[in-house]
KOLDO-832657 format. One record per residue (C-alpha): residue in one letter; x, y, z. Coordinates in steps of 0.05 Angstrom, whole numbers, padded with zeros to 5 digits, always signed. Layout:
BEGIN
aXYZ;...
This chain:
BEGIN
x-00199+00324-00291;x-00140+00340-00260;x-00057+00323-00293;x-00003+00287-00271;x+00051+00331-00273;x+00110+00287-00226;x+00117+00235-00183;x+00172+00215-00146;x+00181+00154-00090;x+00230+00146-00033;x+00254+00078+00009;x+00296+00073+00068;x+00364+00051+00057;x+00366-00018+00074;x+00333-00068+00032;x+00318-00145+00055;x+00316-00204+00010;x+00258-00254+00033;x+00310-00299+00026;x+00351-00278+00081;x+00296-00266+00127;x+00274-00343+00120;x+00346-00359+00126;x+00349-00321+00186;x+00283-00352+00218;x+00293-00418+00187;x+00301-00461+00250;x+00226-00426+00271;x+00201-00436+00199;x+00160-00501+00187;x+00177-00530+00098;x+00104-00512+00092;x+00097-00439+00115;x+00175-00427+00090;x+00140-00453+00015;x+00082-00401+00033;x+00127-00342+00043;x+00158-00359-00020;x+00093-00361-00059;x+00079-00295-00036;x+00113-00253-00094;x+00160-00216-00050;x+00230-00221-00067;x+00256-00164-00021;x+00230-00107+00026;x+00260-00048+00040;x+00259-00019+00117;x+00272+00033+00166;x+00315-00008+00209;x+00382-00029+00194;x+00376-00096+00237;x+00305-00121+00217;x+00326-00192+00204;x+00356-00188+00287;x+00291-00146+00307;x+00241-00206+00276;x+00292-00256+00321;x+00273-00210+00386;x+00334-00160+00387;x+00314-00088+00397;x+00293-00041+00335;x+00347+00004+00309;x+00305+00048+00256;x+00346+00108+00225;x+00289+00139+00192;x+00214+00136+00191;x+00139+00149+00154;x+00156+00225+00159;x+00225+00232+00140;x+00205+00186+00078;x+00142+00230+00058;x+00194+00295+00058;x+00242+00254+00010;x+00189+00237-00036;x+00156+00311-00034;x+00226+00341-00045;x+00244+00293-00104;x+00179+00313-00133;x+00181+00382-00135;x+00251+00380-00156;x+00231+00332-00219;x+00170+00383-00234;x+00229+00442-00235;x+00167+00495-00228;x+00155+00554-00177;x+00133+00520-00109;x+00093+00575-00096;x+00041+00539-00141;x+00019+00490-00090;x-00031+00506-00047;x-00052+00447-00020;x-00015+00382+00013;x-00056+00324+00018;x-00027+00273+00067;x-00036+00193+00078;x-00012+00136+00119;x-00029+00078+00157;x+00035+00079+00199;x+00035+00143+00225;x+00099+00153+00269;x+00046+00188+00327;x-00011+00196+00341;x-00018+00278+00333;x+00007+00315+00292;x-00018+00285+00234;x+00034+00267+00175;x+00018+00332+00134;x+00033+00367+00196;x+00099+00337+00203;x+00117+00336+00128;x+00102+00418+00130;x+00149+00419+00191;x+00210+00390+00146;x+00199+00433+00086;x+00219+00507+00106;x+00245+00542+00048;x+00210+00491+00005;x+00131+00494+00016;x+00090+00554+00038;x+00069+00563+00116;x+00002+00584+00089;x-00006+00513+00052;x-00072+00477+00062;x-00068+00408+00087;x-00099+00343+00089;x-00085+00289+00131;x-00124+00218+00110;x-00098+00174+00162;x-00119+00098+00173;x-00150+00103+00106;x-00127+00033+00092;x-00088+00015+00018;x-00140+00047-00028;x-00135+00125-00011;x-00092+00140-00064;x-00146+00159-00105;x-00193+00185-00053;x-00135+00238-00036;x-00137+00253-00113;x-00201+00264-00112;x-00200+00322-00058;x-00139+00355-00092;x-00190+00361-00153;x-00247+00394-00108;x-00193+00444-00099;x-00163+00456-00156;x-00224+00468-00182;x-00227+00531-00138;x-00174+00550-00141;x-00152+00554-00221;x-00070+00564-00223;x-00057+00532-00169;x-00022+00461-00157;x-00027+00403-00098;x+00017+00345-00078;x-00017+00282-00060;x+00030+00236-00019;x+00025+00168+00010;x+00079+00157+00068;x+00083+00083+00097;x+00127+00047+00147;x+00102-00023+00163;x+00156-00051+00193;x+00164-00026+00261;x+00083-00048+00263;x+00105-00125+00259;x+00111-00166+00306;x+00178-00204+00328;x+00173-00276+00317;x+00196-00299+00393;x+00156-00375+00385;x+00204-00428+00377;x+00161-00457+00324;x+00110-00426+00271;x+00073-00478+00215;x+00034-00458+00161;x-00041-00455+00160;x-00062-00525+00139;x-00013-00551+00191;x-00037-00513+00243;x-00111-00549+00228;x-00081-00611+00232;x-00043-00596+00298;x-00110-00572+00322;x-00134-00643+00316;x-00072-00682+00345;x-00064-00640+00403;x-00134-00629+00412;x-00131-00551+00415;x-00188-00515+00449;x-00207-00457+00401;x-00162-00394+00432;x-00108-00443+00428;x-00117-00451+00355;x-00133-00383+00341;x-00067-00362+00370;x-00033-00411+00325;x-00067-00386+00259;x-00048-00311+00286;x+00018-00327+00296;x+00023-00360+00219;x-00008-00289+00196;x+00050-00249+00238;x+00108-00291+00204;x+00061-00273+00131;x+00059-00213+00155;x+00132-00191+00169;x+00150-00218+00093;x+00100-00187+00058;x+00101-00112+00075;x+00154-00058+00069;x+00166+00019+00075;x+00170+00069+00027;x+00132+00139+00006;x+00113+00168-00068;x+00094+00237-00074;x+00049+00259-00130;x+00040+00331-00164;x-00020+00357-00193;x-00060+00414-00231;x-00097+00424-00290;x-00044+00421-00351;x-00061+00398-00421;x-00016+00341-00452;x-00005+00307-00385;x-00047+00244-00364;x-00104+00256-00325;x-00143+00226-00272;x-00223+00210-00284;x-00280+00181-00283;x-00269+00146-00214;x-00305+00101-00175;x-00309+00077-00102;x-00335+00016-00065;x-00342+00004+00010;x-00370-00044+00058;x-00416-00085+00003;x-00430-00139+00050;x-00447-00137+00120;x-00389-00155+00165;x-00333-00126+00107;x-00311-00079+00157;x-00274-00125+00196;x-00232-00163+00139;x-00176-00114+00155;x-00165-00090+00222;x-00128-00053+00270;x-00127-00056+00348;x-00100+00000+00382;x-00064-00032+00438;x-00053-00110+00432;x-00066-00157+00478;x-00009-00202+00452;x+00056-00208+00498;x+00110-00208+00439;x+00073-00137+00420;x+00084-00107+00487;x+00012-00062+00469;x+00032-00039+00403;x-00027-00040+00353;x-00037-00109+00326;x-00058-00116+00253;x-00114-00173+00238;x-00124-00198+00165;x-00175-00247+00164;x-00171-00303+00107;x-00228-00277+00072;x-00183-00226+00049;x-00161-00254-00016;x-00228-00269-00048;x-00266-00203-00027;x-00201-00167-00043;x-00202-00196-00113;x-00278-00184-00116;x-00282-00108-00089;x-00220-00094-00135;x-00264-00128-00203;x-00325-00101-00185;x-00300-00020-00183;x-00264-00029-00244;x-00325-00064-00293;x-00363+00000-00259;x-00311+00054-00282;x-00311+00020-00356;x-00388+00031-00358;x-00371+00108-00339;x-00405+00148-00385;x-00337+00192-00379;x-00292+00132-00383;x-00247+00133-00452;x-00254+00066-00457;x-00315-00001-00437;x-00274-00063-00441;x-00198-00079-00416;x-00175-00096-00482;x-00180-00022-00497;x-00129-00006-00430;x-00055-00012-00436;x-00043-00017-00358;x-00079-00037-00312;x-00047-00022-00240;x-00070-00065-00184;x-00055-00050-00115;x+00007-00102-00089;x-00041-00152-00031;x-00003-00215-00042;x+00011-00253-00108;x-00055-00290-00104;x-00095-00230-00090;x-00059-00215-00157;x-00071-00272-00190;x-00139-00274-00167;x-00152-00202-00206;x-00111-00225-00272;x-00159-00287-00271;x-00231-00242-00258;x-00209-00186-00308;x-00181-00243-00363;x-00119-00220-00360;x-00052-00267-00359;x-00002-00253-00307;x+00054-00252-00341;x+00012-00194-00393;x+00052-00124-00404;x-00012-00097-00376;x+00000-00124-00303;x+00073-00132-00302;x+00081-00056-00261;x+00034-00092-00210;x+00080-00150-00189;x+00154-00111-00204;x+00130-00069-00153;x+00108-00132-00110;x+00171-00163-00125;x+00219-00098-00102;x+00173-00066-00052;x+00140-00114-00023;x+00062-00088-00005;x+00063-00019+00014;x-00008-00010+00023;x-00028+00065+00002;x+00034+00075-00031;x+00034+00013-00079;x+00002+00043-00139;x+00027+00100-00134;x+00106+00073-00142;x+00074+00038-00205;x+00051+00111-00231;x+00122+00134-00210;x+00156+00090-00250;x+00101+00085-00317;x+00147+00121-00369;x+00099+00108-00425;x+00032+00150-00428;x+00002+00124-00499;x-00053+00089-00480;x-00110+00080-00417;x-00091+00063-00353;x-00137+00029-00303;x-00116+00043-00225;x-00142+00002-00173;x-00134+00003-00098;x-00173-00039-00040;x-00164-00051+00033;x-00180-00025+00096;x-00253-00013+00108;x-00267-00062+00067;x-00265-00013+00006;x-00234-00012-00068;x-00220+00056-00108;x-00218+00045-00184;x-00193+00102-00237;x-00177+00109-00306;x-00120+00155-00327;x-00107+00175-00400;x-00076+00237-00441;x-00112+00294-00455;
């Protein structure tokens, strides 16, 4: 079992109400899908461009920082919290979805920017495209090393910017998704054309939902810290899983201009919900685990989907939303906006209060969900 020992996060400079975003858009914005964005639990976003509400109305992106330049602001504001000899850490253990290239990877780059802070002779791990539940999959490979290698120390960071990855809303109109069945009918849409409707309902959800930010983690083995363990992993339960989350590599789509093009598909909530339930009722019936029922848990942090996917969680695990236990889970919605494989980690970041159990939970991408339990030693 390996310790916390600091955490620290980083965001861009410029932060977004949802509110002026729709206010921006609204002449594109249809009551229904405005009432959507609304519902999704995001009351602002932060970004790396200074002029996102201009760049989702087709002007050009002006980004003054980026994945990388976030992931060394949250390693530095780590290691300066932890006040300890950086010599320590041996290994860096690196994720994003939004890599700012394609090679090098982000540990690569984050080693780059820290001369004078991190050893040249640092391992490094680079879990790109991993989707939102690597968190504790990277923590998980810091403890095979720690464990050979007794002393030493690793950071685990998660690095995201989602922004520059949405599209600009160019359409002069955008409805929500029960409109867009009912336009199918009364314009008697031929399947593509609907299809292209619903995607372009899931870009405006999309470009509300997600924002950038980076939280970098510290580790070793230290006694009277809280510690990671048992953990336990799902992936791909049901056949055709792997494609609830995509991403293409070049898009097809002429408002994209062949950047990648992300694809949720509406299943999303309900095997979210289900993947995220299902690896945390298997981590209570650890024969490790501290505790066997959520009564026993103070927190229980739950990766930041979308409100419902939140709700949907709360309701599965009999837990009420507006419970101490889940409020980290949608503060960090409600500020941050979803930041995929950094989400739980903010909520570890800013947990001040170590006196009980902590459940961790993480899905996404592969389709697959990461549950952990973290208590004291």
């Amino acid at each position: 079992m390996i310790s916390l020992l600091s955490a620290a996060t980083s965001t861009p400079q410029h932060a977004f109400k949802t509110t002026e975003l729709t206010n921006a858009l609204m002449h594109k914005l249809s009551p229904e899908l405005i009432t959507t964005l609304n519902s999704l639990g995001v009351e602002q976003r932060y970004s790396v461009m200074d002029n996102y509400p201009d760049f989702l109305s087709g002007k050009k992106m002006n980004a003054n920082s980026c994945t990388t330049d976030l992931g060394v602001k949250a390693t530095r504001g780590c290691i300066e919290r932890w006040q300890g000899d950086p010599s320590r850490i041996g290994l860096l253990v690196a994720a994003t979805n939004t890599p700012d290239q394609m090679l090098p990877c982000l540990a690569s780059e984050v080693i780059g920017k820290t001369h004078g802070l991190l050893s040249r002779s640092i391992r490094t791990v680079s879990m790109q495209a991993q989707g939102c539940s690597v968190l504790l999959k990277s923590i998980e490979v810091a403890q095979w090393y720690l464990a050979a290698n007794p002393g030493k120390l690793a950071i685990v960071l998660m690095a995201e910017s989602h922004t520059p990855y949405v599209a600009p809303l160019l359409r002069d109109e955008y409805y929500g998704f029960r409109e867009t069945i009912r336009l199918r009918k009364e314009q008697k849409l031929n399947e593509a054309q609907f299809e292209e409707k619903r995607l372009d309902t899931t870009f405006v959800i999309q470009s509300m939902l997600f924002g950038d930010g980076a939280v970098a983690l510290l580790v070793g083995i230290e006694e009277g810290k809280p510690s990671f363990g048992p953990i336990s992993h799902l992936t791909n339960e049901a056949t055709g899983d792997a494609e609830l989350l995509s991403m293409t590599r070049h898009s097809s789509h002429p408002f994209l201009k062949g950047r990648p093009q992300y694809f949720m598909r509406s299943a999303v909530p309900a095997r979210g919900a289900h993947y995220a339930v299902t690896t945390v009722r298997n981590v209570l019936k650890h024969p490790d685990s501290p505790v066997s029922n959520m009564s026993q848990v103070d927190d229980c942090l739950i990766h930041t989907g979308s409100k419902k996917i939140l709700d949907g969680v709360c309701s599965q695990l009999q837990l009420e939303t507006d419970s101490t236990k889940v409020q980290g889970s949608y503060e960090v919605l409600k500020n941050y906006g979803n930041l995929s494989s950094a989400s739980t980690g903010f909520m570890l970041a800013e947990k001040d209060d170590w006196t009980g159990p902590t459940i961790v939970v993480g899905f996404g991408v592969g389709f697959t969900a990461s549950a952990g339990i973290m208590s004291n030693n």
